[in-house]
Wavefront OBJ file of the C-alpha trace (Angstrom):
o trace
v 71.046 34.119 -191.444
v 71.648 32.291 -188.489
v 71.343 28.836 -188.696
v 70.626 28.113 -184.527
v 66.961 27.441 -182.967
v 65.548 30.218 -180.572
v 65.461 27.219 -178.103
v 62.974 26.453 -175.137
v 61.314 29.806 -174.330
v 62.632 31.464 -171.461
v 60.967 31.080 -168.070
v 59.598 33.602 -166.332
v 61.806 35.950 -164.020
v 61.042 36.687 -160.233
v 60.145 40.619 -160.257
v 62.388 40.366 -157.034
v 64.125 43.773 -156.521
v 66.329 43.032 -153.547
v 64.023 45.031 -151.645
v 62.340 42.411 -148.874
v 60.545 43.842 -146.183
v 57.112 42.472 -145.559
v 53.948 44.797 -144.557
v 52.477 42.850 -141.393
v 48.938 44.008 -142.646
v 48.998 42.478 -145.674
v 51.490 40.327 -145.725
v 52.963 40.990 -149.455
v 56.487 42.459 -150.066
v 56.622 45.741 -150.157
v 59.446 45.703 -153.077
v 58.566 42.941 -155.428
v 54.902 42.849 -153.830
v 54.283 39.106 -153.880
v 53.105 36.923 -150.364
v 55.892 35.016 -148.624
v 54.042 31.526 -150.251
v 54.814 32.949 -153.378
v 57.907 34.127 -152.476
v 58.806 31.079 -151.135
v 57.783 28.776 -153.837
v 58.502 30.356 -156.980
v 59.804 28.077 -158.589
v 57.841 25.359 -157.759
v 54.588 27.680 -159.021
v 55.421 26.657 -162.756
v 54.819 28.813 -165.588
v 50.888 29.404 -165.449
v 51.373 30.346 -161.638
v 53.990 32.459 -162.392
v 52.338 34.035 -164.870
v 49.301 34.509 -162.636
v 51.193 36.262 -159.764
v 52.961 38.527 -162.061
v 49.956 39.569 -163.603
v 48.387 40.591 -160.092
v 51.192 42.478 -159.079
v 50.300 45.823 -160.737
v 47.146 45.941 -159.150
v 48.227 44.858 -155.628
v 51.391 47.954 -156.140
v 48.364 50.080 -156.866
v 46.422 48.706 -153.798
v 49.541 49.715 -151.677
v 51.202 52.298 -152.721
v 51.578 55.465 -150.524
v 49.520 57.523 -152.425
v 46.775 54.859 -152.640
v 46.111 55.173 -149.055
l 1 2 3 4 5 6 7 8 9 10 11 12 13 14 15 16 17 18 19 20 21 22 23 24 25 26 27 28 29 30 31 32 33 34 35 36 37 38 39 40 41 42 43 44 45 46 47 48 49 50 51 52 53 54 55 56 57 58 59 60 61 62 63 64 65 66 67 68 69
């Protein structure tokens, strides 16, 4: 058994996937699917708007997707 501490949890990741091109109707990525404010200020969002965001972003892919249409 390992004697070391699981430490601070770990904070939550940007669902960025290097794909950044913006759809002028609604304004969210079309890769990652966030607005450019969240985009933008990620980091300063903190954990709870983090979590918030990345909790939407299912339902906004859904929204968008080219099937959805």
């Amino acid at each position: 058994m390992s004697s070391r501490s699981p430490g601070p949890p770990r904070s939550i990741a940007s669902p960025c996937v290097q794909v950044c091109t913006v759809d002028g109707a609604s304004g969210l990525c079309l890769g990652c699917y966030r607005t450019l404010q969240e985009i933008g200020g990620w980091r300063a969002l903190g954990e709870e708007g983090r979590a918030r965001v990345m909790a939407e972003l299912p339902s906004r892919r859904a929204r968008h997707s080219p099937d959805a249409g």
